[in-house]
C-alpha positions in Angstrom: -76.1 -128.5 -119.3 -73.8 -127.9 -122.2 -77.2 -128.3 -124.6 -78.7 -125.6 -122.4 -75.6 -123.4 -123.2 -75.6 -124.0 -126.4 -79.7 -123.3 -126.8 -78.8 -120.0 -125.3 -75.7 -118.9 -127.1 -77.2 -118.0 -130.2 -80.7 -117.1 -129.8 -79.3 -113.9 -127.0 -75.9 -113.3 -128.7 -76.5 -111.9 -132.4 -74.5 -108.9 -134.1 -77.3 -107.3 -135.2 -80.6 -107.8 -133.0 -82.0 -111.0 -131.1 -83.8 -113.7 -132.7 -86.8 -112.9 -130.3 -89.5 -110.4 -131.3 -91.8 -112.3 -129.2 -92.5 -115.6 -126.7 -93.7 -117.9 -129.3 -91.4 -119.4 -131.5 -92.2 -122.2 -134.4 -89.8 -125.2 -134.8 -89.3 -127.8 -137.1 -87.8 -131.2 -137.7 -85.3 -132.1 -140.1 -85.5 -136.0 -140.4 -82.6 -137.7 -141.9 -81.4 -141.2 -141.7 -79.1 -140.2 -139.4 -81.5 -138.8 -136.9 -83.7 -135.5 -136.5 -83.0 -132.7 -135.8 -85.2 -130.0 -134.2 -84.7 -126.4 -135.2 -86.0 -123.2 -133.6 -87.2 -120.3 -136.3 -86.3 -117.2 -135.4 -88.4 -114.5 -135.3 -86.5 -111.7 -135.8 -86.1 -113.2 -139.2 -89.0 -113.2 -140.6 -89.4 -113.4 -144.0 -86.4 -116.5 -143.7 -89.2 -117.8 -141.4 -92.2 -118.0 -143.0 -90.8 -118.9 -146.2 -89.4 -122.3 -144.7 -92.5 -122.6 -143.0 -94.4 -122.5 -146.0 -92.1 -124.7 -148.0 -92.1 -127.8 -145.5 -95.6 -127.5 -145.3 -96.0 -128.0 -148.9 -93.6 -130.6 -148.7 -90.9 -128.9 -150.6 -88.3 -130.5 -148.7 -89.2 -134.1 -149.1 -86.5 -136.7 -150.0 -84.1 -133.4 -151.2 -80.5 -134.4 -150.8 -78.0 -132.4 -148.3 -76.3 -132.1 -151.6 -72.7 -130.5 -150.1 -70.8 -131.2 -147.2 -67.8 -130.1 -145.7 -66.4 -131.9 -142.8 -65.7 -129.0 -140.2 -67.8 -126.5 -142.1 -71.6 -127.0 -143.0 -73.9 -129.3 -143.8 -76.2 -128.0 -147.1 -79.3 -129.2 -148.9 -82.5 -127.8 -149.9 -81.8 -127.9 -153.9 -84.9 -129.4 -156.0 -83.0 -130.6 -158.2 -81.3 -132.8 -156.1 -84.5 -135.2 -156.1 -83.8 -138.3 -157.8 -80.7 -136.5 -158.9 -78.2 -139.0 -160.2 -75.2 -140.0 -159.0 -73.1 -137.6 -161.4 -75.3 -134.7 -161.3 -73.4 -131.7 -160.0 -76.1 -129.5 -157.4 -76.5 -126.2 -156.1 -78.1 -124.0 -158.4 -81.8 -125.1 -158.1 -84.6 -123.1 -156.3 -88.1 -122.0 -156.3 -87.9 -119.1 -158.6 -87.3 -116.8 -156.3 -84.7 -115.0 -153.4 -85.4 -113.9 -150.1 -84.3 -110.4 -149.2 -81.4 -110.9 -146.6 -82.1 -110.5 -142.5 -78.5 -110.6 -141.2 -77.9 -111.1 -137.7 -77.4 -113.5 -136.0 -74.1 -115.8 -135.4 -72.5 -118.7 -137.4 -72.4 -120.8 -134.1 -72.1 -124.4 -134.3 -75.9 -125.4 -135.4 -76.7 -122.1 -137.0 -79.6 -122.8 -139.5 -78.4 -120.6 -142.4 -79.9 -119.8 -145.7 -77.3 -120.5 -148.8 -77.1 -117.1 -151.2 -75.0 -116.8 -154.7 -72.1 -114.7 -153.8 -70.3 -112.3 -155.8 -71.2 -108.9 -157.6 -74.3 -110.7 -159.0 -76.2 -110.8 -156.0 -74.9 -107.3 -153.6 -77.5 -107.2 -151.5 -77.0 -110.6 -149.9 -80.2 -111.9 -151.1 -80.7 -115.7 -150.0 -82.0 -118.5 -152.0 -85.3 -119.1 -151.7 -84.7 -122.9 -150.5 -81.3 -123.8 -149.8 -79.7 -123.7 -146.6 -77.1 -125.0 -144.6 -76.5 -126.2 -140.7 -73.1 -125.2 -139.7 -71.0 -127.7 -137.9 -67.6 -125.6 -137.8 -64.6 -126.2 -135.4 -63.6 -124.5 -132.0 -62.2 -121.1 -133.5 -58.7 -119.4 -131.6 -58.5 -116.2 -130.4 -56.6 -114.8 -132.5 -58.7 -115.8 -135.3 -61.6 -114.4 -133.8 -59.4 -110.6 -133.6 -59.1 -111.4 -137.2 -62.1 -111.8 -138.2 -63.1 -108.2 -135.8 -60.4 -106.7 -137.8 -61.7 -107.6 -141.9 -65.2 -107.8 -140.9 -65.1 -104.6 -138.8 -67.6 -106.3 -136.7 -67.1 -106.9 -132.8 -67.9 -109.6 -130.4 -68.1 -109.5 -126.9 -66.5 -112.1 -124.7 -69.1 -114.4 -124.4 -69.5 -114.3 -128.2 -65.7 -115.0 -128.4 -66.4 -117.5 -125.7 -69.1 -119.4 -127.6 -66.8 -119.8 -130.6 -63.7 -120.8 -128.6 -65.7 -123.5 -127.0 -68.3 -125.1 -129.1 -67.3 -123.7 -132.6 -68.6 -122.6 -135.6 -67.8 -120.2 -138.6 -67.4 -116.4 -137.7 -65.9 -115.8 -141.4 -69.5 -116.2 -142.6 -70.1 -113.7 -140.3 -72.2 -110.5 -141.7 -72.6 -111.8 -144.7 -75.2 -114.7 -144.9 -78.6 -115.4 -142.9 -79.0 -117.1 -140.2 -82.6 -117.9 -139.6 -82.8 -120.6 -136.8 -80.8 -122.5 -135.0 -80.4 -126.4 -133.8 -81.9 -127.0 -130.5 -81.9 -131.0 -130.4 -80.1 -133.7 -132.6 -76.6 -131.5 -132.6 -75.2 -135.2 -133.1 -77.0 -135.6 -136.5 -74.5 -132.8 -137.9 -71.5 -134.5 -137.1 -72.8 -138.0 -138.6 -73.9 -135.9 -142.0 -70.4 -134.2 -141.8 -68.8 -137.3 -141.6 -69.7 -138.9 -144.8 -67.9 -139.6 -147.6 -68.2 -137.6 -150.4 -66.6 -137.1 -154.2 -65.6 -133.9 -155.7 -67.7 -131.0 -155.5 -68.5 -132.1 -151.9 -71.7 -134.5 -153.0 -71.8 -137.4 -150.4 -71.2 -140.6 -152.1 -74.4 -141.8 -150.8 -77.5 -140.1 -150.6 -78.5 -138.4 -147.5 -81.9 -137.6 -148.0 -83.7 -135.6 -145.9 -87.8 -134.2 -145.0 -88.6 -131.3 -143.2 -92.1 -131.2 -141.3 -93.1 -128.2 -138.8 -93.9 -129.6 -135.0 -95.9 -126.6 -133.7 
């Protein structure tokens, strides 16, 4: 029942509008050695959509590295460089040439597909990288960080947003400011394994975690 929730809690409860826009949705699978995990595309995201459609079905993705992880924060990969990268080669600034105009929304709920975006006065507009992106795995979040986050954000949640965050996590302070495009609707466990990985500084696993991408429908 809990997935059920969980399936739910993002797709109806965005800041900004609903990831619907209509009753067919695509999805994908994220293959790791850890596991798969399937991920619903928004649509209310559309251009977030289509552009990771396109890019899997080219085969974009394939044996890329979920290049930075934070235990109790995000999963991220998607950089091209990261292919056959060596061990000491530092990741994160590669793409396809391009950046994605930004479709804020939805929440940072535990599972959130999100797509990574320099920050900073270089890039105002919130404009997303054209490949990377992240899965958030995030932590249950207290009330009174939730106000906080209201308060500095100048957003507001409604109880069952709070509720979702209280009870199954995420990262509200991402909140408003980055993409989320899709969420995780099986293999929530394959997070948690990624997360769980050593890694070195700069947040690079220690081992490779490779992954492919491949769209189911």
């Amino acid at each position: 029942m809990k997935q059920v929730i969980f399936f739910l809690g993002i797709c109806v409860l965005t800041l900004l509008s609903s990831c619907g826009g209509g009753d067919e949705f695509t999805y994908a699978e994220i293959e790791t050695e850890f596991g798969v995990m399937k991920v619903k595309l928004y649509n209310s995201t559309p251009l977030h959509r289509d552009n990771f459609i396109k890019l899997a079905k080219e085969g974009f993705y394939e044996d890329l590295l979920f290049h930075r992880v934070i235990s109790g924060f995000m999963v991220q990969g998607g950089d091209p460089k990261s292919k056959g990268a060596g061990p000491d080669v530092r990741l994160g600034t590669g793409g396809p040439g391009y950046r994605i105009p930004a479709e804020i929304g939805a929440l940072h709920i535990k599972g959130a597909l999100s797509a990574a975006r320099t920050g900073g006065a270089s890039n105002p507009e919130k404009e997303s990288s054209g490949s990377q992106f992240y899965v958030v795995q995030g932590k249950p979040v207290q009330e009174a960080q939730i106000s906080s986050i209201e308060k500095s954000k100048g957003v507001k949640y409604t109880q069952a947003q709070r509720d979702l965050y209280r009870t199954l996590g995420g990262t509200p302070q991402l909140d408003n400011d980055y993409t989320v495009f899709g969420e995780v609707v099986e293999g929530m466990e394959v997070i948690d394994k990624i997360a769980a990985v050593p890694t070195k500084p700069g947040d690079r696993p220690v081992e490779d975690v490779k992954m492919s991408v491949k769209i189911v429908n």
